[in-house]
C-alpha positions as CSV (number, residue, x, y, z in Angstrom):
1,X,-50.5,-75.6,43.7
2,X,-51.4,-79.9,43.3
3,X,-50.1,-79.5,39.9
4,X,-47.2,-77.4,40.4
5,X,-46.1,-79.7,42.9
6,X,-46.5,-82.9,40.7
7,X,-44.8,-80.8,37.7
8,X,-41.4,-80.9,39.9
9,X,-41.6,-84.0,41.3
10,X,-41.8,-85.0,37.7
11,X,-38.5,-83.2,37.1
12,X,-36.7,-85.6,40.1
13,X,-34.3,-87.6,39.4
14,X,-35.2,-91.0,38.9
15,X,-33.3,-94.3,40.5
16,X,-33.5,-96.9,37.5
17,X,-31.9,-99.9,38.7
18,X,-31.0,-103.3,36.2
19,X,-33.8,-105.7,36.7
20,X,-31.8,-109.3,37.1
21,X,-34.5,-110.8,34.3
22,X,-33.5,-108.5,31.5
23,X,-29.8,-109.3,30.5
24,X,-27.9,-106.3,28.5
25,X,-28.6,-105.8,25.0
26,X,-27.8,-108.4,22.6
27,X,-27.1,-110.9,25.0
28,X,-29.1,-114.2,25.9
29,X,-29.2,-116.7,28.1
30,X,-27.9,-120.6,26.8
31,X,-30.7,-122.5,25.5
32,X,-31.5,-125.9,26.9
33,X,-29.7,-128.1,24.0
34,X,-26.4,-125.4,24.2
35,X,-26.3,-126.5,28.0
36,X,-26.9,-130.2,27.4
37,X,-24.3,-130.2,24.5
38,X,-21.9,-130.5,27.9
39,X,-22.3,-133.7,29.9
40,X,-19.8,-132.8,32.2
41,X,-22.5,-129.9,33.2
42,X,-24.3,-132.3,35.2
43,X,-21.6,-132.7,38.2
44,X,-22.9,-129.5,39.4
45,X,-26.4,-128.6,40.8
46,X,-25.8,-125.2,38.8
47,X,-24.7,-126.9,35.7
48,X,-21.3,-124.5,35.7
49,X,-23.8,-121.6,34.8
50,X,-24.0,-119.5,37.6
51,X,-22.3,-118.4,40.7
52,X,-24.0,-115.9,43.6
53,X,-22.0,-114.6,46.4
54,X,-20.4,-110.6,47.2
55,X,-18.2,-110.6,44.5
56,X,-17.6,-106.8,45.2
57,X,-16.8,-107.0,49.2
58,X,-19.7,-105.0,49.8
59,X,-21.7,-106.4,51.7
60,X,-24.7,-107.2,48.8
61,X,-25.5,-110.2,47.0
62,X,-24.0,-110.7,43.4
63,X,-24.5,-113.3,40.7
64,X,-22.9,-114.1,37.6
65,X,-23.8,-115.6,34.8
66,X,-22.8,-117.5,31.2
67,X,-24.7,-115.7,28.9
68,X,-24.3,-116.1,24.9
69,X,-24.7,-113.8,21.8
70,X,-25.7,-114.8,18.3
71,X,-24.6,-111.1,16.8
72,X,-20.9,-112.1,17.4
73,X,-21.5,-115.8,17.2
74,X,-19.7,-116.1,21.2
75,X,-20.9,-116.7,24.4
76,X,-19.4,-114.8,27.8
77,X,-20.4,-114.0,31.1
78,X,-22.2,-111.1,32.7
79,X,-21.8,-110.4,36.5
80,X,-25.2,-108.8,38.0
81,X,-23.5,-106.6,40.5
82,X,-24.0,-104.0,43.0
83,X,-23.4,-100.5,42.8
84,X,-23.8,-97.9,45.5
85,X,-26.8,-96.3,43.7
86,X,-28.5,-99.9,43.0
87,X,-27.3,-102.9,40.8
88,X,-26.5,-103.2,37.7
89,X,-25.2,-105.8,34.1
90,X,-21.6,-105.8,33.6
91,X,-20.1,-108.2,30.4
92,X,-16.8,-109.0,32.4
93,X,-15.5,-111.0,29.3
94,X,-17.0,-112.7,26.1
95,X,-15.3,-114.7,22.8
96,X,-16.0,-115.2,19.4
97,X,-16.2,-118.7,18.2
98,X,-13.5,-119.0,15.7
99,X,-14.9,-122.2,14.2
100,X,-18.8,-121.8,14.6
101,X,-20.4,-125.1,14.3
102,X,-23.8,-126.1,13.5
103,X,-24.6,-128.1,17.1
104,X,-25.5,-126.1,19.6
105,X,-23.2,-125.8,22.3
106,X,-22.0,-123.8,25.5
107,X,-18.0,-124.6,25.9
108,X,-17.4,-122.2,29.2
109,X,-17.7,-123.2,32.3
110,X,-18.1,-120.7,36.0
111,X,-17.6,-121.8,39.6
112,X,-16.8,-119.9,42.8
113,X,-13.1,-119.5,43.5
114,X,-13.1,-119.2,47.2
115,X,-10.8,-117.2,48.9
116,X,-7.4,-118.2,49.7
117,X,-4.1,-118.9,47.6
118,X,-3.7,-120.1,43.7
119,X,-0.7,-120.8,42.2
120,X,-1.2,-119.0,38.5
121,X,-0.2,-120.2,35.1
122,X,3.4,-118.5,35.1
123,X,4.0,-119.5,38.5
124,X,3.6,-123.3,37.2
125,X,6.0,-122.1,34.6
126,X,3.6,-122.1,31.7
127,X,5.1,-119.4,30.9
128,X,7.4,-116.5,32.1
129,X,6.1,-114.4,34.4
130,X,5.0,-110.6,32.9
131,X,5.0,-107.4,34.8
132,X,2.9,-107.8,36.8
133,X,1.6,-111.0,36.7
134,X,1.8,-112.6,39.9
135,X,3.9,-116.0,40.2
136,X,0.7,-116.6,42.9
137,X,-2.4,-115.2,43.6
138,X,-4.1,-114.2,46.9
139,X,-7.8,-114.0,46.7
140,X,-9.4,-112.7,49.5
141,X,-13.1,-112.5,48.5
142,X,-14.9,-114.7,46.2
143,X,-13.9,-114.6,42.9
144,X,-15.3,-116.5,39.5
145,X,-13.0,-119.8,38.4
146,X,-14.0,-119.5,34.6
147,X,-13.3,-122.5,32.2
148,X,-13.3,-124.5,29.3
149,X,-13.8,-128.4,30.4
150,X,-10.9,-130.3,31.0
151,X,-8.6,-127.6,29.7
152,X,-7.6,-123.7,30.4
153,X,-8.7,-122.2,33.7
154,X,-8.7,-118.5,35.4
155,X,-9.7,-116.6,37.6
156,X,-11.7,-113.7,37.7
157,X,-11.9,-111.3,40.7
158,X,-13.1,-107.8,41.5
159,X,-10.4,-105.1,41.9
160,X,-12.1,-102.5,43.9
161,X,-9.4,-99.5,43.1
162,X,-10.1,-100.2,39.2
163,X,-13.9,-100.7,40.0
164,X,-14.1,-103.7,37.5
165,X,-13.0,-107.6,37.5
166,X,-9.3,-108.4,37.0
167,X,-8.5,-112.0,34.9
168,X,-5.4,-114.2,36.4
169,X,-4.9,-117.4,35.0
170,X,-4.0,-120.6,36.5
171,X,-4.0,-122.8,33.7
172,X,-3.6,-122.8,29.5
């Protein structure tokens, strides 16, 4: 009966849940001389790598974080999120380099974008406003300011009826 009983426990479903030390397949964290590449990294205890707060609304602890791939020649970032059954790696958004150079580097930049109201990129009149593009945006949970130094801005924030993170941006 002892083995009967370990023969259908066997046959249980098992909970595997993303460990936050093994990034998703093909993807890496920056090395020391891509993050250094980036003086402007050291304003920030974090050096503009990583962001933790409920980026979801649900009550758990998220993080995100810049990651980079050498089999596309980009870098990105990866939110470690929460799910009902566990946690697990999401690639929100990556890039390909279009002019790969030989010094390492890491151009992107993340930050928390606290609540409250941003005035977006069309709504500075960058551009005309699409459908659906807001002239303003109203953030009312954390969301991730993602950006390349001293240049274009957005903002990433989760949309919980789509289940995944929406970009808006605020600058070009």
């Amino acid at each position: 009966m002892r083995k009967l009983s370990l023969f259908f426990m066997a046959l249980l479903p098992i909970a595997v849940e993303a460990s936050p030390d093994v990034l998703p397949v093909g993807w890496r964290l920056p090395t020391q001389a891509e993050i250094d590449a980036v003086p402007m990294r050291g304003w920030s205890k974090t050096k503009f790598l990583r962001v933790d707060g409920d980026f979801n609304s649900d009550g758990n602890p998220d993080f995100v974080q810049l990651v980079k791939n050498d089999e596309i020649d980009g870098e990105g970032f990866a939110a470690y999120i929460s799910t009902p059954s566990g946690y697990q790696w999401k690639i929100v958004t990556h890039f390909k380099y279009r002019n790969p150079s030989s010094s390492p580097t890491l151009r992107m930049g993340i930050a928390v974008a606290e609540p409250g109201e941003y005035k977006t990129a069309c709504g500075k009149e960058y551009w005309k406003c699409q459908k659906g593009e807001p002239e303003k945006l109203t953030l009312k949970s954390l969301g991730v300011a993602y950006f390349l130094f001293e240049s274009a801005s957005s903002i990433w924030y989760w949309d919980g009826s789509k289940g995944e993170f929406t970009e808006i941006w605020l600058s070009d």
